[in-house]
Backbone as CSV, one residue per row, in Angstrom:
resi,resn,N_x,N_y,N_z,CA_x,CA_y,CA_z,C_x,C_y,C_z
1,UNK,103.544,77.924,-191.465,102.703,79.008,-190.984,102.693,80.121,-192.038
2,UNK,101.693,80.641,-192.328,101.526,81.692,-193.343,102.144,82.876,-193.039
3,UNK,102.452,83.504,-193.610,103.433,84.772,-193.252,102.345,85.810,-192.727
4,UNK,101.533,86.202,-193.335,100.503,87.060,-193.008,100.493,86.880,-191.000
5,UNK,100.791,85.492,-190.474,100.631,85.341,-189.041,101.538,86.947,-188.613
6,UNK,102.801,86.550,-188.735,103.873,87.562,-188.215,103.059,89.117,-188.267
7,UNK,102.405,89.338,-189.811,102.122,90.477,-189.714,100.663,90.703,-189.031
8,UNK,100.014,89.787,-188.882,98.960,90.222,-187.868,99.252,90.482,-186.086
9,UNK,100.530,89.223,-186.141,101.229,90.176,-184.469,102.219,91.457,-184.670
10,UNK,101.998,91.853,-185.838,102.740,93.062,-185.909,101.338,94.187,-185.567
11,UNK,100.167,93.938,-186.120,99.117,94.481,-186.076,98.755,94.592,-184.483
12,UNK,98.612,93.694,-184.039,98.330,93.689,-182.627,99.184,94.456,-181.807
13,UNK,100.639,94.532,-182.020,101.669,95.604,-181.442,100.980,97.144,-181.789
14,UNK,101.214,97.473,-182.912,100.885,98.383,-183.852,99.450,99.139,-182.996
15,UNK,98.091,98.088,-183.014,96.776,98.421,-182.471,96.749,98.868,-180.937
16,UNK,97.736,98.335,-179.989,97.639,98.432,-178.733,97.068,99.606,-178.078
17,UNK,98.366,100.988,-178.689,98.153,102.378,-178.711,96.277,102.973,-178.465
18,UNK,95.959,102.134,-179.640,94.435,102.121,-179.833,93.859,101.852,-179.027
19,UNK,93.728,100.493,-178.951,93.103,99.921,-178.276,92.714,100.538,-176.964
20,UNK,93.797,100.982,-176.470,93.847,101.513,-174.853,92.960,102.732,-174.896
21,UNK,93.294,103.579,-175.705,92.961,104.848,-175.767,91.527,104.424,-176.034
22,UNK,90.852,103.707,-176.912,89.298,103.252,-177.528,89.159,103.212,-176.061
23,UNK,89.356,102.340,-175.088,88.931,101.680,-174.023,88.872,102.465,-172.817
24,UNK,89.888,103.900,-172.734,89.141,104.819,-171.713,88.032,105.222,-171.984
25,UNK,88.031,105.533,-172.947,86.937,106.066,-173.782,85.408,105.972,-173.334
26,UNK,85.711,104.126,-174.345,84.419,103.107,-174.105,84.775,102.055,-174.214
27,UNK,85.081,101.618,-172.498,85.012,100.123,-172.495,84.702,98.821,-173.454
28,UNK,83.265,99.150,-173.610,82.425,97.625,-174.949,83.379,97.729,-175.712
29,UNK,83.401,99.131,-176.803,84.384,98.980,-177.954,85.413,98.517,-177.555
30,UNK,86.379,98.847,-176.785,88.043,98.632,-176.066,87.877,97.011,-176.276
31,UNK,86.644,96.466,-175.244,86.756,94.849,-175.328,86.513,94.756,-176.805
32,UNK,85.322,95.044,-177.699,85.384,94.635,-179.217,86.419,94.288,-179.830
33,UNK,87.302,95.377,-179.801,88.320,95.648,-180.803,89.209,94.334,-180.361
34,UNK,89.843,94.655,-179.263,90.535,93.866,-178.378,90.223,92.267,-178.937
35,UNK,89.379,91.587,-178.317,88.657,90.106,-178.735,88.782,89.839,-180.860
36,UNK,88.419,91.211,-181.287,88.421,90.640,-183.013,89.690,90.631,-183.233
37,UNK,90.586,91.810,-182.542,91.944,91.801,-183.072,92.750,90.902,-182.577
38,UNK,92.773,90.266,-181.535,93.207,88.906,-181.269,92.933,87.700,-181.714
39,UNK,91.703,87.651,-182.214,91.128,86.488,-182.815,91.848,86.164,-184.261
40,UNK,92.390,87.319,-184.896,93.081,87.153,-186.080,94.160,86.639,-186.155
41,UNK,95.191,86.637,-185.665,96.434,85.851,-185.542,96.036,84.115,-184.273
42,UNK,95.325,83.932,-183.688,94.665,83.249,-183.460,93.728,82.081,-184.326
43,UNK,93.557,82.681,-185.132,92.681,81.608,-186.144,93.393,81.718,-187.335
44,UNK,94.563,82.101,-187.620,95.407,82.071,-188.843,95.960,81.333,-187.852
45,UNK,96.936,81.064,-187.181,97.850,80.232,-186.139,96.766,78.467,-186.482
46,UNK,95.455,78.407,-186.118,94.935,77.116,-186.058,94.486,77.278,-187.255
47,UNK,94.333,77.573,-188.236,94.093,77.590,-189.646,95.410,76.952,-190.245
48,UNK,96.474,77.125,-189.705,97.902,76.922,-190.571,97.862,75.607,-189.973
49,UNK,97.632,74.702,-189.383,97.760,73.534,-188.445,96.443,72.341,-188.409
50,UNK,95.492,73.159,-189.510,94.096,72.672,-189.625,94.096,71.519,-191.010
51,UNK,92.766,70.696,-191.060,92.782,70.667,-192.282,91.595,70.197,-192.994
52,UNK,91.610,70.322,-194.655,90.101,70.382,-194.955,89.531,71.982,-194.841
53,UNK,88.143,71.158,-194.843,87.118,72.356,-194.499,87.386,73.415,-193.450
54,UNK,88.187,72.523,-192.244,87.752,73.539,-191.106,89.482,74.525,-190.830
55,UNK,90.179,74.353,-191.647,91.346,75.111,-192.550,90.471,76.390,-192.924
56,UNK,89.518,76.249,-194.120,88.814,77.444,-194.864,88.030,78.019,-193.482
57,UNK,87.718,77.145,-193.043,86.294,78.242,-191.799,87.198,78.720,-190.885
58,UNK,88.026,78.191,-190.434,89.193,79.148,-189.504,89.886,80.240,-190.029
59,UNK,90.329,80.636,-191.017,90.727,81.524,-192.165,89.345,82.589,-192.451
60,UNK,88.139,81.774,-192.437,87.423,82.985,-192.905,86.716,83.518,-191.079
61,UNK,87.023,83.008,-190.451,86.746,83.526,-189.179,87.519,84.668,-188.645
62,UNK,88.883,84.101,-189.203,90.262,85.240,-189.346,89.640,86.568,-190.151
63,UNK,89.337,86.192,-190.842,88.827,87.411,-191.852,87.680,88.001,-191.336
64,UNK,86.945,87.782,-190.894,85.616,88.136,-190.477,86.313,89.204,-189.512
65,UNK,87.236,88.691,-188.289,87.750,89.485,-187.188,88.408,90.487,-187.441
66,UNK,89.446,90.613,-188.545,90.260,91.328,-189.390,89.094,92.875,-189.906
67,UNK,88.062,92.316,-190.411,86.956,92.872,-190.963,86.593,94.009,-189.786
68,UNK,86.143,93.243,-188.680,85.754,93.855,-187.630,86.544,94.621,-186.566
69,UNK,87.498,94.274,-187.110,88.394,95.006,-186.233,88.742,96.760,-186.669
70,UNK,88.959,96.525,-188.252,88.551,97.682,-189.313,87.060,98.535,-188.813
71,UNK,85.833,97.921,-188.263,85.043,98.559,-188.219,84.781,99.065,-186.813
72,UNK,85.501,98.462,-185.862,85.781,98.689,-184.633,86.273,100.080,-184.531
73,UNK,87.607,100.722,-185.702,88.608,101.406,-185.638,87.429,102.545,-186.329
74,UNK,86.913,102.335,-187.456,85.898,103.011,-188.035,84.715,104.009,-186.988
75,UNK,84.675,103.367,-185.852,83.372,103.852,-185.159,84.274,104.177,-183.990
76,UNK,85.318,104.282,-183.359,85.982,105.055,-182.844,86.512,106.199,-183.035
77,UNK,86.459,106.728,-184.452,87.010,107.753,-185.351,85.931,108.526,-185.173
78,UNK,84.465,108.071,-185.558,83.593,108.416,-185.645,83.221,109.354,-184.623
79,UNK,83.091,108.196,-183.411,82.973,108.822,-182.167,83.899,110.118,-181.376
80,UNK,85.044,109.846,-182.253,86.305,110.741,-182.274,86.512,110.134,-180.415
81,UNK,86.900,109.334,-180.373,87.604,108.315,-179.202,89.078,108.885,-179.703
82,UNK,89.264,108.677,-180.644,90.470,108.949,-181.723,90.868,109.530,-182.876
83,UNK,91.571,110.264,-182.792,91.917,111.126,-184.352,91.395,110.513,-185.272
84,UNK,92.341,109.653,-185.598,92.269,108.637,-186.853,93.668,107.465,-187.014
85,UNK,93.692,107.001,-187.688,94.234,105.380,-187.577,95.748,105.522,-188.573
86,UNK,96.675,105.267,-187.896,97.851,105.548,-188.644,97.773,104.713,-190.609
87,UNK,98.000,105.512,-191.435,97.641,104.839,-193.056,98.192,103.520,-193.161
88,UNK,100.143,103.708,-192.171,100.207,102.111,-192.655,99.860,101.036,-192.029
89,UNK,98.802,101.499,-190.635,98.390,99.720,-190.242,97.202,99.735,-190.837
90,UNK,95.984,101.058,-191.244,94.991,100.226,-192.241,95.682,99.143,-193.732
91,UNK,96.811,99.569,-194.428,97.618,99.093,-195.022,97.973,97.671,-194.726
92,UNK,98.537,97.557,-193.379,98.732,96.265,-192.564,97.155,95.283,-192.991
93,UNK,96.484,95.863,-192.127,95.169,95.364,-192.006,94.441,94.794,-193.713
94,UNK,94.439,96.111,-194.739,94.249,95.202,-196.284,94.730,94.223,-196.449
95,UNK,96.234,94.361,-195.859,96.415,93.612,-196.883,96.498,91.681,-196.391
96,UNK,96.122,91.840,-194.994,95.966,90.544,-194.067,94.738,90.356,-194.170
97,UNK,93.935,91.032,-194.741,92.424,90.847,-195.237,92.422,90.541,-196.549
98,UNK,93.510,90.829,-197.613,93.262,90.297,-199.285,93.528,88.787,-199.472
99,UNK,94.753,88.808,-198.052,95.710,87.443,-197.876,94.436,85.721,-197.530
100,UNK,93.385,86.148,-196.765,92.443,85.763,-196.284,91.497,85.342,-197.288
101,UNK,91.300,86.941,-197.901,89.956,86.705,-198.506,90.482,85.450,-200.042
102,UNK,91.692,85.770,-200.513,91.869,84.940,-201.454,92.075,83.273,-201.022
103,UNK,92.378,83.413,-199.590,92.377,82.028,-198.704,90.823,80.860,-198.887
104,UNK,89.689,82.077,-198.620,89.107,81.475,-198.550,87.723,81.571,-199.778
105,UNK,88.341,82.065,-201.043,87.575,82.231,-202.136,87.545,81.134,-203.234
């Protein structure tokens, strides 16, 4: 299993705080965030267990969610749902997104 797994359920601990708070807020986003940020340790988990092609498309599905989950956090800020996003889980988040993107480049 790729290590990056551990740190995306570290992410999901880490996001919760968020998440909740996004979701009094505004529900849709709360579910958004929620569904991409789960989907990431989720499709790294069947990505590590995959193989071939559908190894790379599970990995970049990971990434895609990873992606969106970033933009999820982005338009909650915006909306000011939330201050802003603690530096070291965007940190978290790069760098389970560089881990990916070189996965599937």
């Amino acid at each position: 299993m790729l290590r990056i797994y551990d740190l995306s359920l570290e992410l999901v601990r880490r996001l919760k705080p968020y998440v909740d708070a996004i979701s009094r807020c505004d529900p849709d986003l709360g579910r958004q965030l929620r569904r991409a940020l789960t989907s990431v340790p989720l499709n790294i988990a069947e990505g590590s267990y995959a193989r071939g092609r559908n190894r790379q498309s599970l990995y970049q599905v990971a990434l895609g969610s990873a992606k969106e989950t970033g933009a999820c956090l982005d338009v909650a800020v915006r909306f000011e749902y939330i201050e802003r996003v603690d530096e070291e889980i965007l940190a978290m988040l790069s760098s389970i997104c560089a881990v990916l993107y070189s996965l599937v480049t």
